[in-house]
C-alpha positions as CSV (number, residue, x, y, z in Angstrom):
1,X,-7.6,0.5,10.8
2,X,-6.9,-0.6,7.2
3,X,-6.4,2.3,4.8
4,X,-7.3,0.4,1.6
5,X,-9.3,-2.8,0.7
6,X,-8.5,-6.3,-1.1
7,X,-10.0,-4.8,-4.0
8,X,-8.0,-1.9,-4.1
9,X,-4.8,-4.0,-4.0
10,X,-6.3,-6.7,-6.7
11,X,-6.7,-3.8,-8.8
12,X,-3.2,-2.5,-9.1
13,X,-2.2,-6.8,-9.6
14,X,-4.5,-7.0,-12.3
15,X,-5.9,-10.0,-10.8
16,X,-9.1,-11.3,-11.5
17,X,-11.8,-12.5,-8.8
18,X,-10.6,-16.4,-8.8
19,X,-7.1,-15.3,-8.5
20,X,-8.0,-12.7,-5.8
21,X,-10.0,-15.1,-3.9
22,X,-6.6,-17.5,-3.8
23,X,-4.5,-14.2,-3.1
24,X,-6.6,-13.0,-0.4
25,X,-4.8,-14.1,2.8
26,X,-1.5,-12.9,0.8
27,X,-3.0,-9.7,0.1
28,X,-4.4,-9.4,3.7
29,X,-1.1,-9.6,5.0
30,X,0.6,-7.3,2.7
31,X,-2.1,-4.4,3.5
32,X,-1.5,-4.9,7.2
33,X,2.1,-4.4,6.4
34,X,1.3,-1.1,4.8
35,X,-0.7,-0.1,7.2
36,X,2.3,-0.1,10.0
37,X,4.4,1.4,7.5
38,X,2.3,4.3,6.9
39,X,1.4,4.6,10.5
40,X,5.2,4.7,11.1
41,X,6.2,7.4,9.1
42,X,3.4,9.6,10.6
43,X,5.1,9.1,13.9
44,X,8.3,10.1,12.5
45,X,6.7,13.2,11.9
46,X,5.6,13.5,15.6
47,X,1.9,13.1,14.0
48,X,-0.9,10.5,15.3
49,X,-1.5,7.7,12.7
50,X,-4.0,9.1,10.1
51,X,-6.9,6.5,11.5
52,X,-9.6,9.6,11.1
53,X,-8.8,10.7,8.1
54,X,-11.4,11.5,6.0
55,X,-12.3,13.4,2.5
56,X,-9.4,13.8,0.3
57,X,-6.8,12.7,3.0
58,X,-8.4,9.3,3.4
59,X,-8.8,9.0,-0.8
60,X,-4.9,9.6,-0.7
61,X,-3.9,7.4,2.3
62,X,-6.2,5.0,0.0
63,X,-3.6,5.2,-3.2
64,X,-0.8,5.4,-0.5
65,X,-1.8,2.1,0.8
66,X,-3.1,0.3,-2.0
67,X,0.6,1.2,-4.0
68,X,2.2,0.3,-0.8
69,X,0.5,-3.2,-0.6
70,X,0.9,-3.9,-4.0
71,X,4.8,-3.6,-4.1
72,X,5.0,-5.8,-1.0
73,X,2.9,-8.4,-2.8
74,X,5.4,-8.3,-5.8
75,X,8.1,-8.2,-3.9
76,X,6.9,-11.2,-1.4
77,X,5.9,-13.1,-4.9
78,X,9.8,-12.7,-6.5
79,X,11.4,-14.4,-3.6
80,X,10.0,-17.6,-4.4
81,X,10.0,-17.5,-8.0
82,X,11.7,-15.3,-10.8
83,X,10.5,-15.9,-14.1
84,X,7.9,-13.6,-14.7
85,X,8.4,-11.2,-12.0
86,X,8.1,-7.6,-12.5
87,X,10.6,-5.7,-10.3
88,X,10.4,-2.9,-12.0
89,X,6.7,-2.6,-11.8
90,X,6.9,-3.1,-7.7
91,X,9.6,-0.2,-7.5
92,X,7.8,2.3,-9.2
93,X,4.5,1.4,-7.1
94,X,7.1,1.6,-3.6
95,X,8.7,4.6,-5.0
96,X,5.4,6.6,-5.5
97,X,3.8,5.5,-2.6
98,X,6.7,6.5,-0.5
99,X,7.2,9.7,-1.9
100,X,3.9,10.6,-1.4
101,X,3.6,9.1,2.3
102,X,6.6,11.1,3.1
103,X,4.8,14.2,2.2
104,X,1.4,13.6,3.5
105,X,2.9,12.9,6.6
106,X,5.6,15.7,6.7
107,X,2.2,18.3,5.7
108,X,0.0,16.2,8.0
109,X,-2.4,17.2,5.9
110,X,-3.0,17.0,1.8
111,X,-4.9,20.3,2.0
């Protein structure tokens, strides 16, 4: 179960549809990342992973995620090259999404 879409991570890159076509595999992999990260923490809770989650939980796992994804695509992207790289911008994505993972998954539930 994927929590967020290509789109959704393309989005937060600010990339366009020819550079999200050549990013897709990339971005692929960086949301399946997410994905066990944020099924992770919900066992740390002692929760099941959030794959029925529907209504506002499932619009929140979808920020969650596409934050999530989008750091590890930065990140993944400043190990091969540094000029240009924003590692602020990918800590403050990670940052929020975790903080708000952590929470959701603490609750169990937003509402």
């Amino acid at each position: 179960m994927t929590y967020c879409t290509e789109t959704d991570v393309a989005i937060r890159l600010g990339l366009d549809s020819a550079q999200r076509t050549r990013a897709s595999s990339r971005i692929t992999s960086a949301i399946s990342r997410a994905v066990v990260y944020i099924n992770q923490e919900f066992r740390d809770y002692g929760r099941a992973a959030p794959t029925s989650a529907t209504g506002e939980d499932a619009a929140v796992l979808k920020e969650i995620c596409g934050d999530l994804s989008a750091s590890i695509y930065l990140e993944d992207d400043t190990a091969f090259h540094t000029s240009g790289s924003d590692p602020v911008r990918s800590n403050v994505l990670r940052q929020r999404a975790l903080e708000e993972l952590q929470r959701l998954a603490h609750l169990g539930s937003v509402n």
